[in-house]
C-alpha positions as semicolon CSV with decimal commas, in nm:
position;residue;x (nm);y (nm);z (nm)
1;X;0,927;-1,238;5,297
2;X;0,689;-1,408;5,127
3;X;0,489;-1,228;4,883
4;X;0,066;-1,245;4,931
5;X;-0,028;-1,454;4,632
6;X;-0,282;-1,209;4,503
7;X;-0,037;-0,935;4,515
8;X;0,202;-1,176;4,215
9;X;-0,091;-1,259;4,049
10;X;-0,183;-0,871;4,046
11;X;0,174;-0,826;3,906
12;X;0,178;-1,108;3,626
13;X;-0,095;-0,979;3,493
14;X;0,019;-0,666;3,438
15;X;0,295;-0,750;3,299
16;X;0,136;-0,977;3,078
17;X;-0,030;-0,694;2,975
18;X;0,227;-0,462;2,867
19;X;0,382;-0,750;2,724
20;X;0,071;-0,780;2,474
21;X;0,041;-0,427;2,478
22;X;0,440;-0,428;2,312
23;X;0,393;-0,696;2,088
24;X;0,045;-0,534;1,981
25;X;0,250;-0,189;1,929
26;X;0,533;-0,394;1,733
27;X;0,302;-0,572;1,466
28;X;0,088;-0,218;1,355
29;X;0,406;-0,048;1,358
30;X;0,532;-0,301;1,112
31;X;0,261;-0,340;0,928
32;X;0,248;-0,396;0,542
33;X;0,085;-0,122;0,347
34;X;-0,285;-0,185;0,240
35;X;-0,307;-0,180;-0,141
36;X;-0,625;-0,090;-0,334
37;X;-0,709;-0,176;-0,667
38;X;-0,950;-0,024;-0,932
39;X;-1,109;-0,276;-1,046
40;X;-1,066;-0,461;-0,813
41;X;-1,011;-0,754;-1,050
42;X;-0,934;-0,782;-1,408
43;X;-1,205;-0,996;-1,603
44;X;-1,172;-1,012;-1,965
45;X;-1,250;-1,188;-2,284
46;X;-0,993;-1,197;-2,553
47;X;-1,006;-1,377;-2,865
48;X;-0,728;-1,593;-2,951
49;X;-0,441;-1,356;-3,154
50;X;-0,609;-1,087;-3,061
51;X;-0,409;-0,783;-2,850
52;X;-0,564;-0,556;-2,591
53;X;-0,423;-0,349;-2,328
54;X;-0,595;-0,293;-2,046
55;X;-0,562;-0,030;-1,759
56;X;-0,599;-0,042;-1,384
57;X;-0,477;0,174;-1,100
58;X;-0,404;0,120;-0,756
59;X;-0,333;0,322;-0,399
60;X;-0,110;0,216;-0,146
61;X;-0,172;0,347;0,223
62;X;0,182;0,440;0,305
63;X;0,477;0,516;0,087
64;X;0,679;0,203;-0,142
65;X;1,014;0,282;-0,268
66;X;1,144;0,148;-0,597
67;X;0,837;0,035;-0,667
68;X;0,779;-0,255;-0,968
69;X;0,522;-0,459;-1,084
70;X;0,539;-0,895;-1,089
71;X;0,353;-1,090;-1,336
72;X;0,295;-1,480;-1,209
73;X;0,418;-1,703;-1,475
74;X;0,129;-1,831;-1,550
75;X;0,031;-1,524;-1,689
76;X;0,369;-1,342;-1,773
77;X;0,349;-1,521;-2,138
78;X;0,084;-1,332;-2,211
79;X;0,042;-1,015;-2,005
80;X;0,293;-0,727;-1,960
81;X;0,239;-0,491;-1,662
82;X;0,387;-0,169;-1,692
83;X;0,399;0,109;-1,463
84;X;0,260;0,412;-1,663
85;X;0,254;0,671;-1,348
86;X;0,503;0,675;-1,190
87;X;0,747;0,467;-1,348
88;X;0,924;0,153;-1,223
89;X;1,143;0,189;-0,972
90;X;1,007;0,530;-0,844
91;X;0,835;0,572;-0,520
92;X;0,447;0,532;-0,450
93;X;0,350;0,832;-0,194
94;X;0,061;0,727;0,005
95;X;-0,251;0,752;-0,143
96;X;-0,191;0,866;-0,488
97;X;-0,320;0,682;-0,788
98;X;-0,048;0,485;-0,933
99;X;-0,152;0,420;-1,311
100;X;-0,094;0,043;-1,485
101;X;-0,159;-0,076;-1,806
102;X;-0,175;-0,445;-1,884
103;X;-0,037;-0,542;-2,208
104;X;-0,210;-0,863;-2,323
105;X;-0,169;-1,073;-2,666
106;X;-0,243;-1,414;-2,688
107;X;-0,141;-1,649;-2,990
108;X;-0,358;-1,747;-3,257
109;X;-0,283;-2,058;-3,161
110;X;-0,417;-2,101;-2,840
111;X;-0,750;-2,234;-2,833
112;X;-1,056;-2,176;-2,603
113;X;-0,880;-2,167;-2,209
114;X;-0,923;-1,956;-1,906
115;X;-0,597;-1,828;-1,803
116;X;-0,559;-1,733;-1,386
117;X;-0,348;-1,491;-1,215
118;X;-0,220;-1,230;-1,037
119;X;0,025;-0,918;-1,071
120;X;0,186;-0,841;-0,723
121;X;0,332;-0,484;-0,659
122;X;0,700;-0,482;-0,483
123;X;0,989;-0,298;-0,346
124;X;1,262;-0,366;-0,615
125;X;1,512;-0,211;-0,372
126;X;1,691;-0,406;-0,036
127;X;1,397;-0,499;0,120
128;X;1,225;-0,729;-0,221
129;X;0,913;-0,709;-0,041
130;X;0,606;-0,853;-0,212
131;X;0,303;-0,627;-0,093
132;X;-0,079;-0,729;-0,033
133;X;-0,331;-0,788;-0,208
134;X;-0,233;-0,850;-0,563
135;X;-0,472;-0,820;-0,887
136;X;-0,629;-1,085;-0,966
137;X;-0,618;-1,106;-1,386
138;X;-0,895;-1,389;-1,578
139;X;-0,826;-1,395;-1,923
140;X;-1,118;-1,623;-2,120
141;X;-0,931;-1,667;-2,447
142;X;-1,269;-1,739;-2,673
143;X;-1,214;-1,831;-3,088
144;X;-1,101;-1,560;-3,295
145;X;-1,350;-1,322;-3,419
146;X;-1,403;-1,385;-3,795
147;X;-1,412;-1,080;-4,049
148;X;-1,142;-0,899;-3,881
149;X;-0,760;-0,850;-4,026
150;X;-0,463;-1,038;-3,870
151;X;-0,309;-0,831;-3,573
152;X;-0,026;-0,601;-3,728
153;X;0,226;-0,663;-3,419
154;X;0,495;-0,427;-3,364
155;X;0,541;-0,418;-3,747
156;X;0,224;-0,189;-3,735
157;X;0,406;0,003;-3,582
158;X;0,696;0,114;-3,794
159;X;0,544;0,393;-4,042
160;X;0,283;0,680;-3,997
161;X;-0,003;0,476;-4,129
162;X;0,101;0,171;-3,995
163;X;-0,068;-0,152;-4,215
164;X;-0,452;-0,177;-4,337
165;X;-0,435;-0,505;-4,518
166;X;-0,804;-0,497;-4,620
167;X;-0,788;-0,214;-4,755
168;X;-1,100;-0,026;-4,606
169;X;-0,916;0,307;-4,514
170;X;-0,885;0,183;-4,144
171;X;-0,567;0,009;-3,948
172;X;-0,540;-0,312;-3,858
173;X;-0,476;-0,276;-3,529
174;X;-0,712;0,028;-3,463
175;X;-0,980;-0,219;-3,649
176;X;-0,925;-0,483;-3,393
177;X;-0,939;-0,291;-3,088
178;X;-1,258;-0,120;-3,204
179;X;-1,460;-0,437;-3,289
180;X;-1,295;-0,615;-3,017
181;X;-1,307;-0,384;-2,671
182;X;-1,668;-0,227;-2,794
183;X;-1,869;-0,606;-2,821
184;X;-2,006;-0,491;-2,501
185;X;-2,177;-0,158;-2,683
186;X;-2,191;-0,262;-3,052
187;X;-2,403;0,045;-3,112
188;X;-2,073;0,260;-3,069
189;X;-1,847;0,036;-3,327
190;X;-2,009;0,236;-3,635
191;X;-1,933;0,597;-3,524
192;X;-1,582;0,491;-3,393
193;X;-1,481;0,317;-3,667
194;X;-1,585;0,621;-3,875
195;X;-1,409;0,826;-3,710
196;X;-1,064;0,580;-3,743
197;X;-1,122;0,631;-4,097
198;X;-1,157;0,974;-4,058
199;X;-0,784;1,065;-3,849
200;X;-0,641;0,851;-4,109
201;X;-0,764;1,020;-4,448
202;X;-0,618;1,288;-4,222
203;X;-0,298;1,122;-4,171
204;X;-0,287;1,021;-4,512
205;X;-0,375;1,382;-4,669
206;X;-0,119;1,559;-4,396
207;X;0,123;1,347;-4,505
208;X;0,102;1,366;-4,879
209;X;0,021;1,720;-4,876
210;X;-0,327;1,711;-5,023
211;X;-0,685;1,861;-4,954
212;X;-0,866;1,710;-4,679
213;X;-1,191;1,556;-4,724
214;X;-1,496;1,730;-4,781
215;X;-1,553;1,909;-4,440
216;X;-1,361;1,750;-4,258
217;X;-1,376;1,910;-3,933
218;X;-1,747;1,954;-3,926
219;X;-1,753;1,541;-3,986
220;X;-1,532;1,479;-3,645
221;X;-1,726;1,733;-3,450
222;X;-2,037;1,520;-3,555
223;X;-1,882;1,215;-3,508
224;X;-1,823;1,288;-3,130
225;X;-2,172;1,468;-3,110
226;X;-2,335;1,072;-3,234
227;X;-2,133;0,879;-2,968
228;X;-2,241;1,144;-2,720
229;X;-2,604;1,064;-2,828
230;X;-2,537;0,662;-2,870
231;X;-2,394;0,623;-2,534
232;X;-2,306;0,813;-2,174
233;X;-1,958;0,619;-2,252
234;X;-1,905;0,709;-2,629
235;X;-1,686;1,033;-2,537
236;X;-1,508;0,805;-2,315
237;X;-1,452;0,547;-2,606
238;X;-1,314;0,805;-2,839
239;X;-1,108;0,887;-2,608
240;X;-0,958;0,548;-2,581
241;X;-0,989;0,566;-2,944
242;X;-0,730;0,813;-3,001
243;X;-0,502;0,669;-2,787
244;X;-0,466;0,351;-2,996
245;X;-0,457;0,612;-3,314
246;X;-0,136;0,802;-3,146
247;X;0,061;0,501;-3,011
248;X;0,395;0,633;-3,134
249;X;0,591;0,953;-3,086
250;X;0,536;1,029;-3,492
251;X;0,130;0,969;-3,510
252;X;0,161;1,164;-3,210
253;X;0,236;1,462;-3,346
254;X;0,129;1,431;-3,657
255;X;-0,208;1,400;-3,491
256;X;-0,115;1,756;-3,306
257;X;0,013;1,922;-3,624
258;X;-0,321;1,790;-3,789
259;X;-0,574;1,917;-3,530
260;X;-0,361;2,262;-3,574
261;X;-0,376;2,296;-3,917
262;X;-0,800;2,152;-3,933
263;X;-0,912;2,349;-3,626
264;X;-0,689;2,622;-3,548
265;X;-0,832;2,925;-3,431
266;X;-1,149;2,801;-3,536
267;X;-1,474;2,883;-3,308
268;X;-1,660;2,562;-3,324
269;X;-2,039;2,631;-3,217
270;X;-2,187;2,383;-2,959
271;X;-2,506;2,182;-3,025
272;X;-2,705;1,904;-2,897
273;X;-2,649;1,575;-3,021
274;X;-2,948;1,410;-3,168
275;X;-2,996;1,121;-3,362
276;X;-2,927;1,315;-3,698
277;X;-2,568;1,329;-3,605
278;X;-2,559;0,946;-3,683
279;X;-2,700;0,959;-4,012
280;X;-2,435;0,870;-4,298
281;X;-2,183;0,729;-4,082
282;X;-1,994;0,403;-4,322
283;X;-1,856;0,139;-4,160
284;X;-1,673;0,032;-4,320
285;X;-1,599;0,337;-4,490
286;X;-1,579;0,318;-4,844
């Protein structure tokens, strides 16, 4: 028996349908994750020999096991990516702010150039998978900023108060990323660099078992009262501040032992910031 030919076309098309219906089904249940990033890109300006780290975050909508970061090589001379929460190789549950700092020191010798890249976020484990959409990184490597010291490297590193080769109370490297990451708010590179000086006559005095300078804590509490003033940001900035003043387990908790033994069981009274909390701050200190 011959079949009416509207009656196959009726068929064909529905199982054309639940054909595309399958293969529609197939490709969302296989689906990448989306990633998110925050920024969205990295744009920065870094002057040759200079060394910055930056930080990012990013969200992925369902979970990644043994999660790692890629730099592109033509970036991965310059920029390290590391994981910072969680750490490489752990999993990414959906929807939780993974947190990434970027790493970045160019050479003194490389002159004025745009560098262009990406970091990609993939499954270290069977499945290598490379996920969408990477971070786009632009690095404008501009002349080095005159005035400042030479960047310390990891041999700044290696002792409690790390290298100050111009002698002006501050370190090197704490120096650099003051003058440096604050060109966008210059107002803010007084107070911050003040208070630098400040946590290391701290350091210093902790260390050496001396008196600490003349009110000491009432300076600090000032300090952060002026950048309040300066700036929306300028807690923010300190903030970042201290983090580049603590970068090793010792300064660390030296830093801890010294907050302890300044402020202690002290009752510190609030008040405004005003202008006046800006008055005497040195930079540099001398």
């Amino acid at each position: 028996m011959k079949l009416d030919h509207r009656f196959r076309a009726t068929v064909c098309a529905l199982a054309c349908a639940k054909l595309l219906a399958l293969s529609l089904y197939s490709s969302v249940a296989s689906a990448a994750p989306s990633i998110t990033w925050r920024p969205e890109a990295i744009n920065h300006e870094i002057p040759a020999g200079a060394t910055v780290t930056l930080r990012t975050s990013f969200v992925a909508s369902e979970e990644i096991q043994d999660a790692t970061l890629r730099v592109v090589p033509s970036l991965a001379r310059y920029v390290q990516a590391v994981q910072v929460y969680p750490a490489a190789g752990a999993t990414i549950r959906p929807y939780d702010p993974a947190q990434v700092m970027l790493n970045v020191s160019v050479p003194q010798a490389l002159g004025p150039v745009t560098l262009n890249g990406v970091v990609q976020l993939k499954s270290a484990g069977q499945t290598n998978k490379t996920y969408a959409k990477p971070l786009p990184v632009t690095l404008a490597v501009v002349a080095p900023v005159g005035g400042l010291p030479p960047d310390p490297g990891e041999a700044g590193k290696a002792t409690l108060l790390g290298i100050d080769v111009n002698e002006n109370g501050i370190r090197d490297d704490v120096e650099r990323y003051i003058v440096l990451e604050n060109r966008d708010k210059p107002k803010l590179i007084p107070p911050l660099l003040h208070f630098a000086w400040l946590t290391q006559e701290g350091l210093r005095q902790h260390k050496e078992g001396a008196a600490f300078p003349p009110d000491y804590l009432g300076q600090l509490v000032r300090n952060q009262r002026c950048l309040w003033y300066l700036d929306s940001e300028g807690g923010d900035r300190l903030l970042e501040v201290l983090d580049i003043v603590s970068n090793t387990p010792e300064r660390w908790i030296t830093n801890l032992e010294l907050d302890k033994e300044v402020a202690g069981g002290k009752m510190i009274k609030y008040q405004e910031s005003s202008e006046k909390d800006c008055e005497g701050l040195r930079t540099p200190p001398g």
